[in-house]
C-alpha positions as protocol buffer text, in pm:
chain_id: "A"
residue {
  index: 1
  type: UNK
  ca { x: 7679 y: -2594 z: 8915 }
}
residue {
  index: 2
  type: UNK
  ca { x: 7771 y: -2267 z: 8991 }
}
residue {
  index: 3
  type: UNK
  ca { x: 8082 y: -2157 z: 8854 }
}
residue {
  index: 4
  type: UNK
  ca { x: 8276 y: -1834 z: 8907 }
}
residue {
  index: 5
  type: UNK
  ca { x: 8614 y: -1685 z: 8774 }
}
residue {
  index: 6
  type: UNK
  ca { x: 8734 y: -1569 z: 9094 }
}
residue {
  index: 7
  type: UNK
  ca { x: 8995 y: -1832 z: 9109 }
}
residue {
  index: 8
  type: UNK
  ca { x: 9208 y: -1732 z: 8770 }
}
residue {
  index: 9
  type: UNK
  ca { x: 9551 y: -1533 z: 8877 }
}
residue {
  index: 10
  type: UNK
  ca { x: 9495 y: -1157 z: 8824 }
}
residue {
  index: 11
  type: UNK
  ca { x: 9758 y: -929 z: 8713 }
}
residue {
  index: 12
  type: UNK
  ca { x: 9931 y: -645 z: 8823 }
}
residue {
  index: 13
  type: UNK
  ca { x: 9697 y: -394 z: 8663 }
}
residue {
  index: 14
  type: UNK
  ca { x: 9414 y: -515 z: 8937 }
}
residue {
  index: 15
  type: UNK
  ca { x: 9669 y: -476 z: 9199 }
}
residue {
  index: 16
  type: UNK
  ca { x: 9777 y: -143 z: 9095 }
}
residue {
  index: 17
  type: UNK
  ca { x: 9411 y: -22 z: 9098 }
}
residue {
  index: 18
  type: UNK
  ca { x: 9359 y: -145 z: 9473 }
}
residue {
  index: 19
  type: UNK
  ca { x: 9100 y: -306 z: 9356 }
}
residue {
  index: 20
  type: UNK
  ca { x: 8955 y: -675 z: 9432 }
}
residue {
  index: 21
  type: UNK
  ca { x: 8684 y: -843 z: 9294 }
}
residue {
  index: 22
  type: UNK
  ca { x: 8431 y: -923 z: 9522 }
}
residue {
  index: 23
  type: UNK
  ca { x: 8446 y: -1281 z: 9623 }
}
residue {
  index: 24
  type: UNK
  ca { x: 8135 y: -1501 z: 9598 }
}
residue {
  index: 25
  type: UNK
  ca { x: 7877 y: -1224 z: 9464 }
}
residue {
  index: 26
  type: UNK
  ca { x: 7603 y: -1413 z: 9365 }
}
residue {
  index: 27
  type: UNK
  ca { x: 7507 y: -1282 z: 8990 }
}
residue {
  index: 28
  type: UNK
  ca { x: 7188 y: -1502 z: 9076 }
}
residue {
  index: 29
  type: UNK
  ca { x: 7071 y: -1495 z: 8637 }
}
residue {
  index: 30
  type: UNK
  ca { x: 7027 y: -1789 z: 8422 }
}
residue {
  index: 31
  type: UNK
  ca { x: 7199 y: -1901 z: 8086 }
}
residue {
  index: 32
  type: UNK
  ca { x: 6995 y: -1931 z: 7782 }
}
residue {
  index: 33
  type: UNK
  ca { x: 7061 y: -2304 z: 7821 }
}
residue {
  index: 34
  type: UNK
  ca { x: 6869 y: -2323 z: 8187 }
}
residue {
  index: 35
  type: UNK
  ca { x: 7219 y: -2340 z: 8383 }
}
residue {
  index: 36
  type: UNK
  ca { x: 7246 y: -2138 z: 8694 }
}
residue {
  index: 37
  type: UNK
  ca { x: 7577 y: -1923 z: 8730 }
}
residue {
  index: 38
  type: UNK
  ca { x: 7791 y: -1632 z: 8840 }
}
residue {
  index: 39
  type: UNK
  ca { x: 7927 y: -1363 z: 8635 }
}
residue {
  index: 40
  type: UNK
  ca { x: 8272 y: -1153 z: 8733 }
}
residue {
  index: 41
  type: UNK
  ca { x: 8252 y: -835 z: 8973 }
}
residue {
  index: 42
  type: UNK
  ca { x: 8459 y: -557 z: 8765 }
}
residue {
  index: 43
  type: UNK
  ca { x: 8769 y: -449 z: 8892 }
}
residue {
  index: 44
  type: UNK
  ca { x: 8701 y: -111 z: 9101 }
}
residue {
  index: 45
  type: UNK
  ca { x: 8984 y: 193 z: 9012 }
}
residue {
  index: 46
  type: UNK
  ca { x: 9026 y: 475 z: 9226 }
}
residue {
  index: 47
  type: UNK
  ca { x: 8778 y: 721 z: 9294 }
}
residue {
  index: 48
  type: UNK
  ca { x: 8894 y: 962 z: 9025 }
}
residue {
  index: 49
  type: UNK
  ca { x: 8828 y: 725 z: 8756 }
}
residue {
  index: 50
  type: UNK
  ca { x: 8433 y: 776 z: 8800 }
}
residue {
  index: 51
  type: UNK
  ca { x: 8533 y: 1178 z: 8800 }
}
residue {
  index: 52
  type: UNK
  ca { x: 8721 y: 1153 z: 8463 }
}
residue {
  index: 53
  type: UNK
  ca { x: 8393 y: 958 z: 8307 }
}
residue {
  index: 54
  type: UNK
  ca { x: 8142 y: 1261 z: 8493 }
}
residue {
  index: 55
  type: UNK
  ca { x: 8381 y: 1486 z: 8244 }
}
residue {
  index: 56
  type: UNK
  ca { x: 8291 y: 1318 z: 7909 }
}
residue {
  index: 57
  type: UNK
  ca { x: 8642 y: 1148 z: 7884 }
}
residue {
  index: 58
  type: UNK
  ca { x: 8470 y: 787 z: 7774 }
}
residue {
  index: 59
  type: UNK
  ca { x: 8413 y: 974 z: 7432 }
}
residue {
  index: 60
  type: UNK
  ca { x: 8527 y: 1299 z: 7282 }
}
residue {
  index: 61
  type: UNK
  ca { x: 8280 y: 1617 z: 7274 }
}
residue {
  index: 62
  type: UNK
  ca { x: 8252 y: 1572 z: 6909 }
}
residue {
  index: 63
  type: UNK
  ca { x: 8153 y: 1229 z: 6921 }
}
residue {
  index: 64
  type: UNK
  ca { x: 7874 y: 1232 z: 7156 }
}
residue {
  index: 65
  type: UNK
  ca { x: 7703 y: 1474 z: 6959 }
}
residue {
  index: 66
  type: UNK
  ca { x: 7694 y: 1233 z: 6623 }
}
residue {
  index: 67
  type: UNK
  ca { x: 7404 y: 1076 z: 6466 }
}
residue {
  index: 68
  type: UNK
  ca { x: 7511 y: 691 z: 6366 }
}
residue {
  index: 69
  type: UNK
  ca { x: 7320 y: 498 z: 6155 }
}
residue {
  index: 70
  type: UNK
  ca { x: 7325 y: 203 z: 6324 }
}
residue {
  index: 71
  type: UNK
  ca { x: 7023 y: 36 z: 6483 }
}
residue {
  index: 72
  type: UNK
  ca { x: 6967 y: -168 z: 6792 }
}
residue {
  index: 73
  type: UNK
  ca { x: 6904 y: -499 z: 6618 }
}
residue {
  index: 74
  type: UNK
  ca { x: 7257 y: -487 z: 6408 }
}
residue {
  index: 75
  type: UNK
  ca { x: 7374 y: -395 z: 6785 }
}
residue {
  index: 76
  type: UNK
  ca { x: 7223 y: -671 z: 6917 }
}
residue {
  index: 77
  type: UNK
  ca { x: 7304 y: -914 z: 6609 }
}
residue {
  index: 78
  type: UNK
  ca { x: 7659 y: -808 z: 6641 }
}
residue {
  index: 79
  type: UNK
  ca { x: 7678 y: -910 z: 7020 }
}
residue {
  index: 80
  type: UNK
  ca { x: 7491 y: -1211 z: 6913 }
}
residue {
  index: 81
  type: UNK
  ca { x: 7718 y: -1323 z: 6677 }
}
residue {
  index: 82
  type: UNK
  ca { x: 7989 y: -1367 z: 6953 }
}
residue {
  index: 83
  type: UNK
  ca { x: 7854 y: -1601 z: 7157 }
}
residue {
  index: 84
  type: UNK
  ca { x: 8038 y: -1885 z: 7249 }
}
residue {
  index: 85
  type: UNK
  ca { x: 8327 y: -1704 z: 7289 }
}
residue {
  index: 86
  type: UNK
  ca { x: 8558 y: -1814 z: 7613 }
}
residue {
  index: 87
  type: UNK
  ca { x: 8818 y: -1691 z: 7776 }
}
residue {
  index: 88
  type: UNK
  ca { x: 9126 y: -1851 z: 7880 }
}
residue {
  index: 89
  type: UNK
  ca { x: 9249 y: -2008 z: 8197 }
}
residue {
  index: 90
  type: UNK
  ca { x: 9427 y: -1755 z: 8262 }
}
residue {
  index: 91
  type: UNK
  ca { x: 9089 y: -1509 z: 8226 }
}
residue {
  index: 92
  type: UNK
  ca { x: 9206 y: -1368 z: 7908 }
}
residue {
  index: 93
  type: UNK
  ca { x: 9262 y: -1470 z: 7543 }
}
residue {
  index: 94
  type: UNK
  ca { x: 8975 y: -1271 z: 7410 }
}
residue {
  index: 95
  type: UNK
  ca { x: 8962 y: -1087 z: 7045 }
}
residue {
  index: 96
  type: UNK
  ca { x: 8801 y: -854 z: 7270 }
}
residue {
  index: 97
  type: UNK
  ca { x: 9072 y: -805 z: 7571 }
}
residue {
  index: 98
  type: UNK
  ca { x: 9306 y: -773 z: 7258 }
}
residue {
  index: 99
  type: UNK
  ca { x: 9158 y: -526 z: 7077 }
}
residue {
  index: 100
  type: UNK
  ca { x: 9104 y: -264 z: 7384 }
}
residue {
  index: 101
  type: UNK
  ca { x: 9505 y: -340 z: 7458 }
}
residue {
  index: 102
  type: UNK
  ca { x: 9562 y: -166 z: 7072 }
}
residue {
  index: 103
  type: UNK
  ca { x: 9315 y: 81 z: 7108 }
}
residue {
  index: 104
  type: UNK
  ca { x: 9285 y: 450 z: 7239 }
}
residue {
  index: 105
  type: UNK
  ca { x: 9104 y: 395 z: 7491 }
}
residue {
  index: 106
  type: UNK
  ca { x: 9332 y: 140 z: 7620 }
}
residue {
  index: 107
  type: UNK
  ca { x: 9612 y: 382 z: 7651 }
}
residue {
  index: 108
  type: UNK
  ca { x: 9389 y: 659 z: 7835 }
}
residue {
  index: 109
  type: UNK
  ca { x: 9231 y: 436 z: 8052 }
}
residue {
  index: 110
  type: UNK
  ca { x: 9584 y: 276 z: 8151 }
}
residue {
  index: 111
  type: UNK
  ca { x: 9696 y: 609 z: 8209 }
}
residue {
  index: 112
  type: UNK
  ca { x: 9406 y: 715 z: 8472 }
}
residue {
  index: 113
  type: UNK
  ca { x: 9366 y: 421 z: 8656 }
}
residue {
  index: 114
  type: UNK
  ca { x: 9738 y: 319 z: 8635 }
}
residue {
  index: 115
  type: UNK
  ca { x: 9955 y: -3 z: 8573 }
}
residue {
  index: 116
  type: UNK
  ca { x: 10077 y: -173 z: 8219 }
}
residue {
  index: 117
  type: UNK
  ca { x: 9829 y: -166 z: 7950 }
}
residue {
  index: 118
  type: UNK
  ca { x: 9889 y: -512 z: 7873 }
}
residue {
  index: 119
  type: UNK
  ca { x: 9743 y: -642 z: 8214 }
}
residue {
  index: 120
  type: UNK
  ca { x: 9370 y: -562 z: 8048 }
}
residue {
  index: 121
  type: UNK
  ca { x: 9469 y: -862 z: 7817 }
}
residue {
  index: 122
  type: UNK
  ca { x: 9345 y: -1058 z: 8168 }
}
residue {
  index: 123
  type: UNK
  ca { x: 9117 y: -800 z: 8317 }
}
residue {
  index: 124
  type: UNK
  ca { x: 8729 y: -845 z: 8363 }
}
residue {
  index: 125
  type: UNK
  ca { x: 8573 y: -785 z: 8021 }
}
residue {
  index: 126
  type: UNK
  ca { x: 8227 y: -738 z: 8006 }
}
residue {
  index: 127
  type: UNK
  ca { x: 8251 y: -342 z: 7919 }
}
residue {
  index: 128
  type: UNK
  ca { x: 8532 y: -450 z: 7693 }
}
residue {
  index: 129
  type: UNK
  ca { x: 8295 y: -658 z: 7518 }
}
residue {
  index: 130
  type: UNK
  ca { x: 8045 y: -400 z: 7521 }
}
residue {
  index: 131
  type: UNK
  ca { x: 8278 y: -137 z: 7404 }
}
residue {
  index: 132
  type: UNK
  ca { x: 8452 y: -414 z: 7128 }
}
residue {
  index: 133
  type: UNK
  ca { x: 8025 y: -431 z: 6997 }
}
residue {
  index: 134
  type: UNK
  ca { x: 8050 y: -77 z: 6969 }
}
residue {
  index: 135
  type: UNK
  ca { x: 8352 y: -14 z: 6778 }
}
residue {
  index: 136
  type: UNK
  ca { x: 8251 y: -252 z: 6565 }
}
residue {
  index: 137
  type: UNK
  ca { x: 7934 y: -186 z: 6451 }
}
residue {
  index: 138
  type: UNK
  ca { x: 8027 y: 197 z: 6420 }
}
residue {
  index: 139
  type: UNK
  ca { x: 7820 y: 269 z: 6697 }
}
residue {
  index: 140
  type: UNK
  ca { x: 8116 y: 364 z: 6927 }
}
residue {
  index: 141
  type: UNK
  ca { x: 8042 y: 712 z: 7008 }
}
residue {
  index: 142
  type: UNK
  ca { x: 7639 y: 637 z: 7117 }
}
residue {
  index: 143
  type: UNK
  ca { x: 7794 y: 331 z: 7284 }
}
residue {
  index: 144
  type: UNK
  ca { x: 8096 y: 480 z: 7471 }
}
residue {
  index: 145
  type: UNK
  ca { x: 8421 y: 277 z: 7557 }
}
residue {
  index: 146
  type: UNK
  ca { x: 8579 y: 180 z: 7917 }
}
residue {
  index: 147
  type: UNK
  ca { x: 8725 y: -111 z: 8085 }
}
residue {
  index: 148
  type: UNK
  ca { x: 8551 y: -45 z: 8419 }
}
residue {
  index: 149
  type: UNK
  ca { x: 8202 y: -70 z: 8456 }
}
residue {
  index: 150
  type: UNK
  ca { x: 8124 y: 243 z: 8650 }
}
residue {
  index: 151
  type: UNK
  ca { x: 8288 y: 485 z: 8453 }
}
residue {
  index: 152
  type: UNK
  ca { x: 8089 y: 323 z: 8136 }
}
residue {
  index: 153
  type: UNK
  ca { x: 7814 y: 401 z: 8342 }
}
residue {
  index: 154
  type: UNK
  ca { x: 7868 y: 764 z: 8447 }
}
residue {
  index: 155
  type: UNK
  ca { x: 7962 y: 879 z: 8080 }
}
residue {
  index: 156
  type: UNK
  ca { x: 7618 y: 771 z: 7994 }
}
residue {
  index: 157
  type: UNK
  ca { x: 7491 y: 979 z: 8280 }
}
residue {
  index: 158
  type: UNK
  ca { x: 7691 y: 1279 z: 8221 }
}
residue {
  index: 159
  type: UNK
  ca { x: 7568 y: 1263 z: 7829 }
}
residue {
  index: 160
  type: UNK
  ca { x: 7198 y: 1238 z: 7993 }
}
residue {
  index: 161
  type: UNK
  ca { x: 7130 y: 891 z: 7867 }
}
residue {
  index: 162
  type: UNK
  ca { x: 7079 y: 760 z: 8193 }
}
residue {
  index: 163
  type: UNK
  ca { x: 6757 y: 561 z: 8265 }
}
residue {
  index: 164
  type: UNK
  ca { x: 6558 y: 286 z: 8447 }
}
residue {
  index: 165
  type: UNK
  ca { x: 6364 y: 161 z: 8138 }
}
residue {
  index: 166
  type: UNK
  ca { x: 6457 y: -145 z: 7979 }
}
residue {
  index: 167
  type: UNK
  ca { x: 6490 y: -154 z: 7600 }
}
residue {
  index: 168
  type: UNK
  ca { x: 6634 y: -354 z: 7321 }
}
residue {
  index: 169
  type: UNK
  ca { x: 6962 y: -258 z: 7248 }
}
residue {
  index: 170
  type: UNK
  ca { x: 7019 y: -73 z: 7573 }
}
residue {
  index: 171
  type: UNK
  ca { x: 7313 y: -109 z: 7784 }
}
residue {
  index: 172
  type: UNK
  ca { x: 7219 y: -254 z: 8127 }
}
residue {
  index: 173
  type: UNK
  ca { x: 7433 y: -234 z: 8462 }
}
residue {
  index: 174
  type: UNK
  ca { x: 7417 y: -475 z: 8739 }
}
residue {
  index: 175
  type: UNK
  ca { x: 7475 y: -465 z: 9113 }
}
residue {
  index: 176
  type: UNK
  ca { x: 7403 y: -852 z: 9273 }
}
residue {
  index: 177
  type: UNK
  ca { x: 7338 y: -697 z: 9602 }
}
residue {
  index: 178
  type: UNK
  ca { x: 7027 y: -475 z: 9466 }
}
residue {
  index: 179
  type: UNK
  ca { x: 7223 y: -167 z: 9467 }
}
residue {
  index: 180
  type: UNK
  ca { x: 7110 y: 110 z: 9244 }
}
residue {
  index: 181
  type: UNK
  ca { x: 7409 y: 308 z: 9318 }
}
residue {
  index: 182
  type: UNK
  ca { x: 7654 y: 374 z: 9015 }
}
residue {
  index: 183
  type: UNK
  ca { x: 7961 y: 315 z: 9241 }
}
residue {
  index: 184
  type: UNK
  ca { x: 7843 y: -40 z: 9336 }
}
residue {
  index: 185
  type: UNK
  ca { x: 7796 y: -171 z: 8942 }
}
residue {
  index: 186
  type: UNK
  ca { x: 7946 y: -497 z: 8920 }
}
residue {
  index: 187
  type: UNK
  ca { x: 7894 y: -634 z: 8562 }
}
residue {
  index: 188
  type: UNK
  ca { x: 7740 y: -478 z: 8195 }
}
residue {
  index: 189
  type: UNK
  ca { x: 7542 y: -629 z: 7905 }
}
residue {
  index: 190
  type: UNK
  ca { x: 7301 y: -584 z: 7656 }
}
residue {
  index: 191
  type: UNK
  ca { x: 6909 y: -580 z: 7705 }
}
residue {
  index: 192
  type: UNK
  ca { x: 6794 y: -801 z: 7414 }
}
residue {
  index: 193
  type: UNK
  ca { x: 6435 y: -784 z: 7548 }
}
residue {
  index: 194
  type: UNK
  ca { x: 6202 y: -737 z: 7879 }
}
residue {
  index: 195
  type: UNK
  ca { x: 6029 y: -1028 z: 7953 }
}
residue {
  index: 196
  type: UNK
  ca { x: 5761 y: -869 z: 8106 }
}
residue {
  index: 197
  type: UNK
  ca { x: 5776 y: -1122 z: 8428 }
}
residue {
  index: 198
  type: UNK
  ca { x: 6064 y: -945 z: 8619 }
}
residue {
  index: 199
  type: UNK
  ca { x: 6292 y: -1066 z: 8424 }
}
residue {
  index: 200
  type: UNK
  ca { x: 6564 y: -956 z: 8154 }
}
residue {
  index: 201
  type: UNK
  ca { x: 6725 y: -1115 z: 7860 }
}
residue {
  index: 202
  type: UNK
  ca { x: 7044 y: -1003 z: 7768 }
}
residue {
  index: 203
  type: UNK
  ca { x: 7394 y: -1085 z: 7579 }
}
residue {
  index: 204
  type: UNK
  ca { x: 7694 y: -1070 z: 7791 }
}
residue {
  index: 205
  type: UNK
  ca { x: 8037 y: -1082 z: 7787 }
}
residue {
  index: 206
  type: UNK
  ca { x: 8215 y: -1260 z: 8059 }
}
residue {
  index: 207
  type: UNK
  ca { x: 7969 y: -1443 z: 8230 }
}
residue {
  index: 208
  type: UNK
  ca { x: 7866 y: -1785 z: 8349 }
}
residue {
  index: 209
  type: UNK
  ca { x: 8228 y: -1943 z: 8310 }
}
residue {
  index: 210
  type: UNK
  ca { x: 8407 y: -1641 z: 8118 }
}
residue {
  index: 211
  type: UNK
  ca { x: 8207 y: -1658 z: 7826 }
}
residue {
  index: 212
  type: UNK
  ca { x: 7995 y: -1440 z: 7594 }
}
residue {
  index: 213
  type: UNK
  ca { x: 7633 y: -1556 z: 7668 }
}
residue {
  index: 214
  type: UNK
  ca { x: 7250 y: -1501 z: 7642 }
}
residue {
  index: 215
  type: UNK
  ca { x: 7104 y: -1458 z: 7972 }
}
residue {
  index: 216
  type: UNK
  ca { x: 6799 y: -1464 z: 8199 }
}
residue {
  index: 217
  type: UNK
  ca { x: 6836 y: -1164 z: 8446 }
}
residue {
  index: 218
  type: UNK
  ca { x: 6607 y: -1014 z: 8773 }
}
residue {
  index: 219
  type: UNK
  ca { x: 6527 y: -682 z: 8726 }
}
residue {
  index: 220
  type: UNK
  ca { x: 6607 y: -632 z: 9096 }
}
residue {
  index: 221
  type: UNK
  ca { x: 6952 y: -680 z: 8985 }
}
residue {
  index: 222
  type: UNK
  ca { x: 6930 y: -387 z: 8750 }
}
residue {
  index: 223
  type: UNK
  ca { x: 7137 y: -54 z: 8886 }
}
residue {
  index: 224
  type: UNK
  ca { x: 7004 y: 125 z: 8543 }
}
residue {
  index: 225
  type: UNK
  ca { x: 7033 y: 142 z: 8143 }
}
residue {
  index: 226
  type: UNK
  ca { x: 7265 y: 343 z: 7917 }
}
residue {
  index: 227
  type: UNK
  ca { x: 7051 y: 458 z: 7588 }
}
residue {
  index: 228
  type: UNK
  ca { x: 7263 y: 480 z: 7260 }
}
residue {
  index: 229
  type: UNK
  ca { x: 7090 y: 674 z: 7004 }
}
residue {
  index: 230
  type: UNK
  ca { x: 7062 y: 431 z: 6808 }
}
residue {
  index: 231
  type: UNK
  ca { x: 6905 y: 490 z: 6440 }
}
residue {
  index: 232
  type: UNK
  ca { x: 6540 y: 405 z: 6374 }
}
């Protein structure tokens, strides 16, 4: 059945942005389990959010120019290691909605795109998921860290790790209509592996019924890949 989160309340902080999500998008992948579903369409801030990522503001100067020694599999091992994990009925209720509330990033991102901080606790969460993977493995600053899907996707432009390949470990962005525009990104994960058929599998965070998941995805659906530099 195909299931979709469009129907939980959302907060003030998706009202303040001006943003809705985008009812009925067809995320058109398949869980690991065989089950067709949707996945969420990320809230959309106002234009200037994208122009604060274009400046490097998902990650400090210093940071982007770090080696880590952290590889793709503990990456993808990490973001493994979550799934299962579900959201509440209320859309929120995960450790990683919780932890982005507490963190930096939180507090900058609240301040460019406006509204309490404490409204992410219910926000869309797959690039909090992402970013949560990051932080955690140490891997934060090849990784980057954003609530909204498009900025996530423009720092990794503006830091030239931009791409149409897919590899493990990579980030991957989505737009169900086909898009490959930056500004139409709906939803983020992690490539765990091309199939080789035209098809994707990936980890994700809120998907299917707002849970962390391994996925089948299109590569028609792909808008491009992020590239942390990952150790060998």
């Amino acid at each position: 059945m195909f299931e979709h989160r469009l129907t939980h309340a959302r907060t003030a902080l998706r009202a303040t942005l001006g943003a809705a999500l985008a009812a009925g998008a067809v995320a058109g992948g398949i869980a690991a389990g065989g089950t067709a579903a949707h996945a969420d369409t990320d809230v959309r801030p106002p234009a200037h959010a994208a122009q604060v990522a274009q400046t490097g503001a998902n990650g400090e100067a210093g940071e982007r120019s770090q080696a880590v020694q952290v590889t793709a599999d503990q990456v993808l091992a990490a973001a493994r290691a979550q799934i299962g994990t579900t959201e509440n009925a209320d859309g929120g209720g995960t450790k990683f909605q919780d932890w982005y509330v507490t963190s930096q990033r939180g507090a900058e991102t609240a301040a460019r795109d406006g509204g309490n901080i404490t409204s992410y606790k219910n926000a869309p969460w797959c690039s909090m998921f992402v970013s949560w993977v990051g932080e955690h493995t140490g891997a934060r600053s090849q990784i980057g860290w954003d609530a909204y899907t498009v900025a996530h996707a423009k720092w990794f432009e503006a830091n030239h790790r931009w791409g149409t390949e897919a590899k493990p470990g990579a980030v991957v962005f989505f737009d169900w209509n086909g898009s490959k525009s930056l500004t139409a990104i709906d939803h983020v994960g992690f490539v765990v592996k091309d199939n080789g058929d035209g098809t994707l599998t990936t980890i994700e965070g809120n998907t299917g019924n707002g849970k962390v998941e391994q996925r089948t995805r299109p590569t028609s659906q792909v808008v491009g890949y992020g590239y942390p530099a990952y150790a060998s």
